[in-house]
C-alpha atoms as an extended CHARMM CRD file, in Angstrom:
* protein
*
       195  EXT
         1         1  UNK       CA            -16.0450000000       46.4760000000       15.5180000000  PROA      1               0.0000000000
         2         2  UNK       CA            -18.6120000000       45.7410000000       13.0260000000  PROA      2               0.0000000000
         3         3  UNK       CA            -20.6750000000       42.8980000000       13.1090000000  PROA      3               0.0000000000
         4         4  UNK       CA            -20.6770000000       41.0360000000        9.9400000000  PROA      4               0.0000000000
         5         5  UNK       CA            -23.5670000000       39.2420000000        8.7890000000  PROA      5               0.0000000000
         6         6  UNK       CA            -24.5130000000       35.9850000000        8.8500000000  PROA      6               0.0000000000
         7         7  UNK       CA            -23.8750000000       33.8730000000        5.5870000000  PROA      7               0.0000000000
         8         8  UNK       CA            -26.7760000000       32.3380000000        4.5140000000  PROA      8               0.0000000000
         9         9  UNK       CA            -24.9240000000       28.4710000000        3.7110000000  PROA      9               0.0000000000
        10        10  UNK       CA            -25.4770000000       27.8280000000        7.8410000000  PROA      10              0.0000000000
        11        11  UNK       CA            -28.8570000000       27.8680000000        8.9260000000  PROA      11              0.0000000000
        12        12  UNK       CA            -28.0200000000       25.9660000000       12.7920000000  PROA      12              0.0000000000
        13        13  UNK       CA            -31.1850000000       24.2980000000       12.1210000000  PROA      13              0.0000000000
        14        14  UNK       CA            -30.0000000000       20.8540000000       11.9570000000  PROA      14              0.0000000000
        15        15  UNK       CA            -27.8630000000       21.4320000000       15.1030000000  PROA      15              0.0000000000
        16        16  UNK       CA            -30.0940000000       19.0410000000       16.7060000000  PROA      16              0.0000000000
        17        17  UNK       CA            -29.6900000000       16.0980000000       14.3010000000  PROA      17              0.0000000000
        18        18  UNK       CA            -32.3590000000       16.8050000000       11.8470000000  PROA      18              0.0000000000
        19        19  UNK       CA            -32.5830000000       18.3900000000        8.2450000000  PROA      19              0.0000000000
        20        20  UNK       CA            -35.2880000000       19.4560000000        6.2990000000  PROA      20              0.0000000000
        21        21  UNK       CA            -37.5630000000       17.6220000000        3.2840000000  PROA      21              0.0000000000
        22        22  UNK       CA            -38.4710000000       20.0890000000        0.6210000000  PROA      22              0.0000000000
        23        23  UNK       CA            -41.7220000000       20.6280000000        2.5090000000  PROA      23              0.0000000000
        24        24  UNK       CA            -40.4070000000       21.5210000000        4.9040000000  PROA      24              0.0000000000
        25        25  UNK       CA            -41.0710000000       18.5580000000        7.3050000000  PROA      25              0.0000000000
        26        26  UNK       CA            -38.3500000000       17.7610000000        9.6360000000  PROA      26              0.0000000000
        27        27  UNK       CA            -36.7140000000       14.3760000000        9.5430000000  PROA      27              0.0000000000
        28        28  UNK       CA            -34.0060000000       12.6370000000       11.8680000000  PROA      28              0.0000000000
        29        29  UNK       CA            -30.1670000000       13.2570000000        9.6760000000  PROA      29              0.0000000000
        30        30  UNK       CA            -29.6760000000        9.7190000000        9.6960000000  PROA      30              0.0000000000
        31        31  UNK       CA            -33.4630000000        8.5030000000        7.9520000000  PROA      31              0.0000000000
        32        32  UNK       CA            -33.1860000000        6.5970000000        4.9670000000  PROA      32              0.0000000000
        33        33  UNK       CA            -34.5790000000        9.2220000000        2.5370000000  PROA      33              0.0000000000
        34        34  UNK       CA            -31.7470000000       11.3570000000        3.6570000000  PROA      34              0.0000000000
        35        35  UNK       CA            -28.7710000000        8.6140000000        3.3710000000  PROA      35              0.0000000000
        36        36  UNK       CA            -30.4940000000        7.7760000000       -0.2490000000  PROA      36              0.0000000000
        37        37  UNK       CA            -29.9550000000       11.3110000000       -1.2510000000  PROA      37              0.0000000000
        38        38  UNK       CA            -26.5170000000       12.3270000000        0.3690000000  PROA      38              0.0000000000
        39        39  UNK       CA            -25.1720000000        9.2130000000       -1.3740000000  PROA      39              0.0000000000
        40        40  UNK       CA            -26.3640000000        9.9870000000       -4.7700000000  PROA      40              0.0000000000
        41        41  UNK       CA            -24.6890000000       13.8370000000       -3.9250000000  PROA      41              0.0000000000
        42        42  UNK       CA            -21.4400000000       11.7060000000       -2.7480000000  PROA      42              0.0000000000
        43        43  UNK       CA            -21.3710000000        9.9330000000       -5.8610000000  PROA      43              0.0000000000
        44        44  UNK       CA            -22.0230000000       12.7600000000       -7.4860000000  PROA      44              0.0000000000
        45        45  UNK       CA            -19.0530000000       15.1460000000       -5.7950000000  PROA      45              0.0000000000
        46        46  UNK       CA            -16.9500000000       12.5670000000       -7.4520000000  PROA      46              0.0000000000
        47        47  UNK       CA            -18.1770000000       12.6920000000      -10.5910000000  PROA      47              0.0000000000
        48        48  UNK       CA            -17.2800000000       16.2100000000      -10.5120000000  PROA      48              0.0000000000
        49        49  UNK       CA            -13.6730000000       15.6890000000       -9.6760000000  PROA      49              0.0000000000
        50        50  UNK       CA            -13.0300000000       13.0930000000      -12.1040000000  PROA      50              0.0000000000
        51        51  UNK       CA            -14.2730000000       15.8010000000      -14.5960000000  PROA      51              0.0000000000
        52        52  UNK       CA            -11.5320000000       18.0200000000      -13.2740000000  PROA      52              0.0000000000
        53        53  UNK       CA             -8.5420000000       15.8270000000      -14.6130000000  PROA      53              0.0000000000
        54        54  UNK       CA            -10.7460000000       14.8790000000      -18.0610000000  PROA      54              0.0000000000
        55        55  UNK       CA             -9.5250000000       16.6430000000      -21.0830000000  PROA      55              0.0000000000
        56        56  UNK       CA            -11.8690000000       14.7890000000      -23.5310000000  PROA      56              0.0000000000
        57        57  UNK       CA            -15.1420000000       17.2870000000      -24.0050000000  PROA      57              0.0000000000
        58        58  UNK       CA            -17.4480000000       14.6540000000      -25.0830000000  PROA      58              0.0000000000
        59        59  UNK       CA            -17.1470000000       12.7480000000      -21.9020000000  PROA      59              0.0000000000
        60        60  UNK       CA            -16.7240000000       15.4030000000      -20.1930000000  PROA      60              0.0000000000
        61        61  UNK       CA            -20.3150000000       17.1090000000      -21.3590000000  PROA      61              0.0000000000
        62        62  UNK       CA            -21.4820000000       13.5830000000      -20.9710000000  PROA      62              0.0000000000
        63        63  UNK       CA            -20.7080000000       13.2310000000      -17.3540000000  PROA      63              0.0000000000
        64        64  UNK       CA            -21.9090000000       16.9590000000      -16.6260000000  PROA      64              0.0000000000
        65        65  UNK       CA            -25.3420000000       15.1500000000      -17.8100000000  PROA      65              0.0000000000
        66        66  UNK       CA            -24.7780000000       12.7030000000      -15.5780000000  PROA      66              0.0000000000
        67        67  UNK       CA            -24.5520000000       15.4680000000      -13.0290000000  PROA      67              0.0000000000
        68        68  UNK       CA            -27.5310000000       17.2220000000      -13.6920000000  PROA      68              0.0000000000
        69        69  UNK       CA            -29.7140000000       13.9310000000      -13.6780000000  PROA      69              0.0000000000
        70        70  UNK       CA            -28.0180000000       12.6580000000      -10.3370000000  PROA      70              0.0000000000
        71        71  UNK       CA            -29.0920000000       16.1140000000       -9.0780000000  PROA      71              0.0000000000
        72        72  UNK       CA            -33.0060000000       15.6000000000      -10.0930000000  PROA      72              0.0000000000
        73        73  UNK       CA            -32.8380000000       12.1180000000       -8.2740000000  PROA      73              0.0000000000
        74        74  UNK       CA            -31.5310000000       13.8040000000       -4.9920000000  PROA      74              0.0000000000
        75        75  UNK       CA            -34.2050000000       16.9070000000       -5.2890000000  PROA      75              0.0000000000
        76        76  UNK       CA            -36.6660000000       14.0220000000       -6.2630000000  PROA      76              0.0000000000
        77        77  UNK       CA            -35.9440000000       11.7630000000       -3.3970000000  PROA      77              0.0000000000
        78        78  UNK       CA            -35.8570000000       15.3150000000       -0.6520000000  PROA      78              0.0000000000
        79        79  UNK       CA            -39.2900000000       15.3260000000       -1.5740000000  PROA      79              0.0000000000
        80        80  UNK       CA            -41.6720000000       13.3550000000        0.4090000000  PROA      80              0.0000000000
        81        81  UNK       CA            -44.4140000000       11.4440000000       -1.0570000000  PROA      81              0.0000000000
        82        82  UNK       CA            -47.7760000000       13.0640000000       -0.6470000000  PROA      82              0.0000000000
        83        83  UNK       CA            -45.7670000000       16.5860000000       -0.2280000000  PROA      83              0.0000000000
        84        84  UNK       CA            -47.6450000000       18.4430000000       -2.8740000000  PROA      84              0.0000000000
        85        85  UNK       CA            -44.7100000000       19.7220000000       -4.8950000000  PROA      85              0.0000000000
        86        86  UNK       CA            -43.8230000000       18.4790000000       -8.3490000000  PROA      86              0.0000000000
        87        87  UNK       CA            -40.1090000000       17.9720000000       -8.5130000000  PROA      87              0.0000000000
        88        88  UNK       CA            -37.7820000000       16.9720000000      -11.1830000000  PROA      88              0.0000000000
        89        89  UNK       CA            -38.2530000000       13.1320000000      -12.3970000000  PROA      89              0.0000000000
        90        90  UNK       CA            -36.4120000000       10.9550000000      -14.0760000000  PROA      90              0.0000000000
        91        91  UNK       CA            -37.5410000000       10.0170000000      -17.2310000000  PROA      91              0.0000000000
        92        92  UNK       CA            -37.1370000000        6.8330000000      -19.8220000000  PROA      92              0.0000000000
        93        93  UNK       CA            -34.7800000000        8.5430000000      -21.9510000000  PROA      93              0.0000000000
        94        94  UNK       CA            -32.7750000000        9.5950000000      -19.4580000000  PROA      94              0.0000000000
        95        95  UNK       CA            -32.0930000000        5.7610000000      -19.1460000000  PROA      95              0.0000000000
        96        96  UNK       CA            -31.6490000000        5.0350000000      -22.6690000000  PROA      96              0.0000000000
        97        97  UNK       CA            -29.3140000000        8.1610000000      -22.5260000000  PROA      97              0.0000000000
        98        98  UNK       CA            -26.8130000000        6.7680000000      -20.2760000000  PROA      98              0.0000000000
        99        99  UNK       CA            -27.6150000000        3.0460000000      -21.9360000000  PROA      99              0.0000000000
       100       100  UNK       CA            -26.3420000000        5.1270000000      -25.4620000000  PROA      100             0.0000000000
       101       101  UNK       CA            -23.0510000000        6.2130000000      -24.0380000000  PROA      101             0.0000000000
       102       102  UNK       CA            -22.1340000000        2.7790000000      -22.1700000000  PROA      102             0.0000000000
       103       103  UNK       CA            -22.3520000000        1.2080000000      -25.4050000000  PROA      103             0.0000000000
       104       104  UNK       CA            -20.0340000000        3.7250000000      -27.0740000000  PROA      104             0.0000000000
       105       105  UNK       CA            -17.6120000000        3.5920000000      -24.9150000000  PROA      105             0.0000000000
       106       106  UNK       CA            -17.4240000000        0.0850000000      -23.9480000000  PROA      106             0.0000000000
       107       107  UNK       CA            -17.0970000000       -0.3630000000      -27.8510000000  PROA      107             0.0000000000
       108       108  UNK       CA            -14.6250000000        1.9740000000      -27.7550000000  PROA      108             0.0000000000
       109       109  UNK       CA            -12.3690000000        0.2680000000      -24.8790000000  PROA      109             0.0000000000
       110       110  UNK       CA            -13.1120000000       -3.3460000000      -26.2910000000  PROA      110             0.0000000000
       111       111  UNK       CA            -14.2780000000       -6.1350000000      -25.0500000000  PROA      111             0.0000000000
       112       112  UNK       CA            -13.9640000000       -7.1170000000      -20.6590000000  PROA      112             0.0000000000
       113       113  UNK       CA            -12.0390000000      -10.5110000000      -20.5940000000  PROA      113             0.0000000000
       114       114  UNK       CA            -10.6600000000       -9.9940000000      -17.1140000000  PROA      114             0.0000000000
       115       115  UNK       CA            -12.3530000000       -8.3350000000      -14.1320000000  PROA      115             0.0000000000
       116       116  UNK       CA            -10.9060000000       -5.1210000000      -13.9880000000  PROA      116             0.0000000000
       117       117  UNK       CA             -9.6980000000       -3.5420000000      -10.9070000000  PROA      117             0.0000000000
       118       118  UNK       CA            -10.1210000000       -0.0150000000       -9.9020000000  PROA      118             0.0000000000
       119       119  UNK       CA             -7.4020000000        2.6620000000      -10.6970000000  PROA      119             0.0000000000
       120       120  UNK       CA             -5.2750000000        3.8770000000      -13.5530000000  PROA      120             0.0000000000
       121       121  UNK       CA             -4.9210000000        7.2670000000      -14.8070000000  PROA      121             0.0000000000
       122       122  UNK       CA             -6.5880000000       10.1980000000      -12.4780000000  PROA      122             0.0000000000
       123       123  UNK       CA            -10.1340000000       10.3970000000      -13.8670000000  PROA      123             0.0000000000
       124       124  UNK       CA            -10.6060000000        6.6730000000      -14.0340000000  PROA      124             0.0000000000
       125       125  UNK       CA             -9.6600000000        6.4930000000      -10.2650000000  PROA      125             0.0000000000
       126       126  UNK       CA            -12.4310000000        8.7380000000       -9.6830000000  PROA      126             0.0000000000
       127       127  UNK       CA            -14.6840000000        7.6950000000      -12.4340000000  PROA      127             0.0000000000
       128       128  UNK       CA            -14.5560000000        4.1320000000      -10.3710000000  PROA      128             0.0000000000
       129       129  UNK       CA            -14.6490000000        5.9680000000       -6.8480000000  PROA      129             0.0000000000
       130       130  UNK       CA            -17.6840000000        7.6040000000       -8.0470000000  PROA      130             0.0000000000
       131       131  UNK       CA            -19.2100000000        4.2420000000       -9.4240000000  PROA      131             0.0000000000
       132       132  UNK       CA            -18.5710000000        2.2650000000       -6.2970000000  PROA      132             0.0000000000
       133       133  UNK       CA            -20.8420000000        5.5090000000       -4.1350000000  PROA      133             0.0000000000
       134       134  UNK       CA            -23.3640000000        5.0910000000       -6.8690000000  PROA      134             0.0000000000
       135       135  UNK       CA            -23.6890000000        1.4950000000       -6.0240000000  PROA      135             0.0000000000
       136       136  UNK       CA            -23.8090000000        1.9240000000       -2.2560000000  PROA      136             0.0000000000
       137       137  UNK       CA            -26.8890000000        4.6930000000       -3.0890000000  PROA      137             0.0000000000
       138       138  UNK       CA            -28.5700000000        2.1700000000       -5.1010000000  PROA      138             0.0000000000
       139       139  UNK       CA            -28.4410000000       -0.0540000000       -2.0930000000  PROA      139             0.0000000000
       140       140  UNK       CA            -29.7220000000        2.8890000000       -0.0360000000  PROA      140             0.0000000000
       141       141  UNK       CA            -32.8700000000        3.1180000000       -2.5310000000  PROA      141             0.0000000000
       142       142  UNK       CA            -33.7800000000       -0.4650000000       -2.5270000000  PROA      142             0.0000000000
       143       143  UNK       CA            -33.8550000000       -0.4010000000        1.3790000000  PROA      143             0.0000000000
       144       144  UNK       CA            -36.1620000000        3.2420000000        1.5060000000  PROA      144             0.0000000000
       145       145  UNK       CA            -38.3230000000        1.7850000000       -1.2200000000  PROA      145             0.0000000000
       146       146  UNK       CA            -39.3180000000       -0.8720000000        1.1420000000  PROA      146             0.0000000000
       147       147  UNK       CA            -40.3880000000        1.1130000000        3.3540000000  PROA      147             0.0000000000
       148       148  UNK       CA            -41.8110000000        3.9060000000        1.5280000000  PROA      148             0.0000000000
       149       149  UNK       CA            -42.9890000000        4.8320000000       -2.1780000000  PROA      149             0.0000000000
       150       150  UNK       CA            -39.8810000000        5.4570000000       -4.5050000000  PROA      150             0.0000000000
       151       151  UNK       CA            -39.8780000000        5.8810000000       -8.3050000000  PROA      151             0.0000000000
       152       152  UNK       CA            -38.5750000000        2.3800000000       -9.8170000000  PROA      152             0.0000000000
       153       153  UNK       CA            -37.1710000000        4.4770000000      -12.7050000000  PROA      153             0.0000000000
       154       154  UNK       CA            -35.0190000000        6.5100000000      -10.1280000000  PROA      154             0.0000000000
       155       155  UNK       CA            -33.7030000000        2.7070000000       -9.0730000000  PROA      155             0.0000000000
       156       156  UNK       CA            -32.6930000000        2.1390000000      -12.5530000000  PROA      156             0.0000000000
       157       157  UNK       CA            -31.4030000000        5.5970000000      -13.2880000000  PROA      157             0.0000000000
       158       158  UNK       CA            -29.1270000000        4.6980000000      -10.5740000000  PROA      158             0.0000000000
       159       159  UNK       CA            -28.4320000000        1.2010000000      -11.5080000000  PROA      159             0.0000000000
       160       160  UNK       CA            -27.3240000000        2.3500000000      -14.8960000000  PROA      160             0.0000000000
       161       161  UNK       CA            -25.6840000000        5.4920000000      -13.4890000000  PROA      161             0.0000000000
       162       162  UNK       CA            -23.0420000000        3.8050000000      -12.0500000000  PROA      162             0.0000000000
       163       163  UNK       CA            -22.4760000000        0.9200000000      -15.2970000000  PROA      163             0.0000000000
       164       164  UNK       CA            -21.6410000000        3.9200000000      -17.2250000000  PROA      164             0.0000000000
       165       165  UNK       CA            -19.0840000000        5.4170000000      -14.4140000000  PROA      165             0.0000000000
       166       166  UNK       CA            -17.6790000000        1.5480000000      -14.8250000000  PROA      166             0.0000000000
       167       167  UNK       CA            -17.2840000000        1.9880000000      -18.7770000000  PROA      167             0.0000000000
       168       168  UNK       CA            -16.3420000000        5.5200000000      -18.3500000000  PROA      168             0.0000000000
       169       169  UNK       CA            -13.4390000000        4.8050000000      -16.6230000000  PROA      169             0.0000000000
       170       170  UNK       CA            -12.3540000000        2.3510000000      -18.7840000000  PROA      170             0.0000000000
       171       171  UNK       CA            -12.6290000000        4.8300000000      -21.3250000000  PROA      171             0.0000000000
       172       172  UNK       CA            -10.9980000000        7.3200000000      -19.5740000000  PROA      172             0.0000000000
       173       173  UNK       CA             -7.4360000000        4.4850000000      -19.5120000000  PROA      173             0.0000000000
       174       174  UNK       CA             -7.8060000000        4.0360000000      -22.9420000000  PROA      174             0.0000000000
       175       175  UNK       CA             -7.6630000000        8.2820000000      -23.7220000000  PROA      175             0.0000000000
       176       176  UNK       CA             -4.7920000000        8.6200000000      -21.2970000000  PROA      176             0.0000000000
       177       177  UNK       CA             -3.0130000000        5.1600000000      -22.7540000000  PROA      177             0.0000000000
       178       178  UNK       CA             -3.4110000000        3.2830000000      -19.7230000000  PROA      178             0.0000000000
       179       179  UNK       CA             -6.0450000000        0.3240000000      -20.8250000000  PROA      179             0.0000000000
       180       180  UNK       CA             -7.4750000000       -1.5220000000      -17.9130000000  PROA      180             0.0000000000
       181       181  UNK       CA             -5.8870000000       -3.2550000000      -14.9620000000  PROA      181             0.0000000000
       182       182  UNK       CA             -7.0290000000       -6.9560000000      -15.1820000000  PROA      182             0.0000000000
       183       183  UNK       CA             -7.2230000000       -8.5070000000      -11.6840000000  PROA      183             0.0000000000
       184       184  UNK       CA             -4.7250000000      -11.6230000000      -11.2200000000  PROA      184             0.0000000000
       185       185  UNK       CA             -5.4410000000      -13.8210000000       -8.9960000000  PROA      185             0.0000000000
       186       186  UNK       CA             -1.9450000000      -15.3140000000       -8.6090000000  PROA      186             0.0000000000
       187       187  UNK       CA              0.2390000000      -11.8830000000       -8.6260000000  PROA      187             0.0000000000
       188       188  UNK       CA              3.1730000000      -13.1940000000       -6.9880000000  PROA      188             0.0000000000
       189       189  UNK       CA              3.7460000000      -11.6750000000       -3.3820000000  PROA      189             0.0000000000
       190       190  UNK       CA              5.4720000000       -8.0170000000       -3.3500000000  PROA      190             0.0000000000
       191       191  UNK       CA              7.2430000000       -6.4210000000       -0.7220000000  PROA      191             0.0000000000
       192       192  UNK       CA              6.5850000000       -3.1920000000       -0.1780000000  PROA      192             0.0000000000
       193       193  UNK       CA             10.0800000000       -1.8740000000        0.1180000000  PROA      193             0.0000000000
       194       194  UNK       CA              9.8980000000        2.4640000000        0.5480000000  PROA      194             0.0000000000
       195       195  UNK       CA             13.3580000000        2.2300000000       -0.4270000000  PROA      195             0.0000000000
């Protein structure tokens, strides 16, 4: 029997419990760099099934940008300081980008009167699955950037990141005729009967 050959996706380097930086240093799985970018790639594997279920191409190109950009802060942040290599940044329009499209669609959805609770059609589940990851990596970055040099921009990249994933999802009801699902306080008790 032939031997096939080995795929290149599995390197057994980080059998041990460590992983690479893009200069190759090693680092322990579990350092904060590394949480701070396998969050942003969490929130960003969500992003990319919400985009699955969206028909709309608009939002869907918009959140494909969203993509790319969430991508650049991961490659960014598996980059040490002091490493020598130049890679992708995020810049001030990049901000003003995502500011642009949270304004459109939260004019588009109407005013928030209620706080709105997570769910609704299949995108907008996502859409706020994805938002709540982005919020847990922005936590991540404020903790590494205590502790060692991280671009503020990338922080509020982030920030903004997942305020459009909120008014995306909102948008996302209103396209599939679901509006929002205001939170109430009161609901009377239900049973949850399977029958």
């Amino acid at each position: 029997m032939t031997q096939a050959k080995k795929s290149s996706i599995y390197t057994r380097g980080g059998d041990q419990g460590e992983t690479s930086l893009a200069d190759g240093s090693r680092v322990p799985k579990d350092a904060l760099r590394v949480e701070a970018y396998g969050t942003i790639d969490e929130a960003n594997s969500w992003v990319g099934a919400a985009i699955t279920y969206l028909q709309d191409p608009a939002l869907r190109e918009g959140l494909i940008f969203l993509q790319h950009r969430l991508y650049n802060c991961s490659s960014h942040l598996a980059t040490p300081p002091g490493a020598g290599l130049a890679p992708p940044r995020i810049r001030e329009e990049d901000v003003a980008c995502l500011e642009e499209a949270i304004d459109v669609y939260d004019q588009q959805s109407g005013p928030i009167r209620v706080f709105v609770l997570p769910g609704g059609c299949r995108a907008a589940g996502m859409l706020h699955l994805a938002r709540t990851v982005c919020r847990r990596a922005e936590r991540r970055l404020v903790t590494l950037a205590a502790r060692e040099p991280v671009d503020p921009l990338m922080i509020r990249f982030v920030n903004r990141a997942s305020d459009l994933l909120f008014a995306a999802a909102r948008y996302a009801n209103l396209l599939e005729g679901c509006g929002d699902l205001p939170w109430d306080k009161d609901l009377p008790l239900a049973c949850f009967d399977p029958a």
